[in-house]
Each structure stands twice: as C-alpha cells, then as structure tokens.
LONUKE-148861 format. One record per residue (C-alpha): residue number from 1; residue in three letters; x, y, z. Coordinates in nm, 3 decimals, decimal comma, always signed. Layout:
BEGIN
resi;resn;px;py;pz
NUM;ALA;X;Y;Z
...
# end
This chain:
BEGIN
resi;resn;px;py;pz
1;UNK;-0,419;-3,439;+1,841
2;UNK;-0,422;-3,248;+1,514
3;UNK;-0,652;-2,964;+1,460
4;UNK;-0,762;-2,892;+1,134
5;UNK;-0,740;-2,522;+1,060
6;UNK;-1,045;-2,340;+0,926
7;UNK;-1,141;-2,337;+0,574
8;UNK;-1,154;-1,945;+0,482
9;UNK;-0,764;-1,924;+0,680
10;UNK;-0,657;-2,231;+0,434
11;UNK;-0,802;-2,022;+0,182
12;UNK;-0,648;-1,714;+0,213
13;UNK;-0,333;-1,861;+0,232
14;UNK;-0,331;-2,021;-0,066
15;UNK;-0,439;-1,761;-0,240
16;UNK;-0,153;-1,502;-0,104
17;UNK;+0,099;-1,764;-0,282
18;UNK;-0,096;-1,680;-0,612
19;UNK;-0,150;-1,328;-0,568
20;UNK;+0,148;-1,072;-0,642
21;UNK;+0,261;-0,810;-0,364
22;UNK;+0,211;-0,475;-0,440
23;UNK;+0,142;-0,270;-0,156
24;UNK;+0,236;+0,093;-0,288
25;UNK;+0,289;+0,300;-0,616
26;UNK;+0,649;+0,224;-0,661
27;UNK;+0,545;-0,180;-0,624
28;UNK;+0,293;-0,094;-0,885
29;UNK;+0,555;+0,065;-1,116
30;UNK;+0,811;-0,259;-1,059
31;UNK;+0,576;-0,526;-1,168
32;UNK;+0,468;-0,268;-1,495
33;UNK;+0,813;-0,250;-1,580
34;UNK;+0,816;-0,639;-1,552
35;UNK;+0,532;-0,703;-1,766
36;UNK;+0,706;-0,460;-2,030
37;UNK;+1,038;-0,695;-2,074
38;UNK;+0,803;-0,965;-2,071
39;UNK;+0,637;-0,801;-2,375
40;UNK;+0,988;-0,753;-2,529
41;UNK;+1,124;-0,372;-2,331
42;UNK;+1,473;-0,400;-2,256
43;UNK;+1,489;-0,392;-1,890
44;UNK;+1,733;-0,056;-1,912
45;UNK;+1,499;+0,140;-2,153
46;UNK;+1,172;+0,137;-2,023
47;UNK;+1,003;+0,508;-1,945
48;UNK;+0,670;+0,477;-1,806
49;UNK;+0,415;+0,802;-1,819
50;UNK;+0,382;+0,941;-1,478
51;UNK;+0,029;+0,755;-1,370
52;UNK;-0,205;+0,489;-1,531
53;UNK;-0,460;+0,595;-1,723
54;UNK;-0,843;+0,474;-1,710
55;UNK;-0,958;+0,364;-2,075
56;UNK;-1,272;+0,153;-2,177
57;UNK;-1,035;-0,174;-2,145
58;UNK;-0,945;-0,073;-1,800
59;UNK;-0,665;+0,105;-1,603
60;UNK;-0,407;+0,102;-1,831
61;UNK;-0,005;+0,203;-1,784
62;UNK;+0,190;+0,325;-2,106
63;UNK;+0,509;+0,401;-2,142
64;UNK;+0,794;+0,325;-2,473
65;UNK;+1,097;+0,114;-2,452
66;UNK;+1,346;-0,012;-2,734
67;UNK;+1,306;-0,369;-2,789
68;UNK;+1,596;-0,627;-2,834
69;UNK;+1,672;-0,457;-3,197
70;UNK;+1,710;-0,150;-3,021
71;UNK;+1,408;-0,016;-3,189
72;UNK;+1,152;+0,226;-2,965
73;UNK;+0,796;+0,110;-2,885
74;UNK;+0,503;+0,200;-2,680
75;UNK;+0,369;-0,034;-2,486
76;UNK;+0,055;-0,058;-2,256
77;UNK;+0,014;-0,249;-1,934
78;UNK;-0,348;-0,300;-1,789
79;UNK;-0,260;-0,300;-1,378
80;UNK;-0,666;-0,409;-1,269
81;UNK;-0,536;-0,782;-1,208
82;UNK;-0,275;-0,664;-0,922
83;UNK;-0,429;-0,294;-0,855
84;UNK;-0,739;-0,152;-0,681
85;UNK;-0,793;+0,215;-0,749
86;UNK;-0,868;+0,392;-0,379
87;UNK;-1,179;+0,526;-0,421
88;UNK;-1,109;+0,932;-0,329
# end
C-alpha cells in the first residue's frame, strides 16, 4: 500500500527545487557575481563593494565590471529575492 505523503512536506520540496542555495555571505557574493555576467560583467572583472547596501528599492549589491567591449560599468544587484537580513 502506498501512502500519500503530506501536503506541506510535498510542498516544501517543491519549492527547495525553485529556491536558490545560499546559506552564507560568500554564497551570497557567488550568485551576485552571477547576476552581474548575466547583466553583461565579464566573469573575470567583476569587483563587488564590500557589503550590500539598503536603499528605498531594497538591499542592493554594487560593484563595476568591464563589459564584453572591455568598457567599465557599475552595476547593482538587489539580493531580497535569495537573502534575509538577520535581524541584529
């Protein structure tokens, strides 16, 4: 006999597949960086400023890159979609 497993552990588990894995700081920094190249950053370029910042749009990362003409350009990266501030 099959047992059916219960709704909020189907749940989560779906949802774990969608979600990304950041679990510390340097995680947080990694999927930044990825959002730059996805915003044009070459990959070997990117500097990122030492912490987020919180702005009216959010917590926002910036940092500057050079782009595929090798031309330098800020960037910003709002983490609140993968990141939850610890409230300290």
């Amino acid at each position: 006999m099959h047992r059916l497993m219960p709704f909020p552990v189907v749940l989560s588990l779906a949802l774990q597949g969608c979600m990304h894995e950041i679990w510390n700081a340097g995680d947080l920094a990694d999927w930044v960086r990825q959002q730059a190249v996805k915003e044009g950053c070459k990959s070997d370029s990117i500097e990122l400023e030492d912490w987020y910042r919180k702005t009216e749009s959010g917590n926002v990362w910036h940092g500057t890159c050079r782009n595929g003409a090798s031309e330098t350009m800020a960037f910003t990266v709002n983490v609140d979609p993968v990141w939850k501030p610890s409230e300290s």
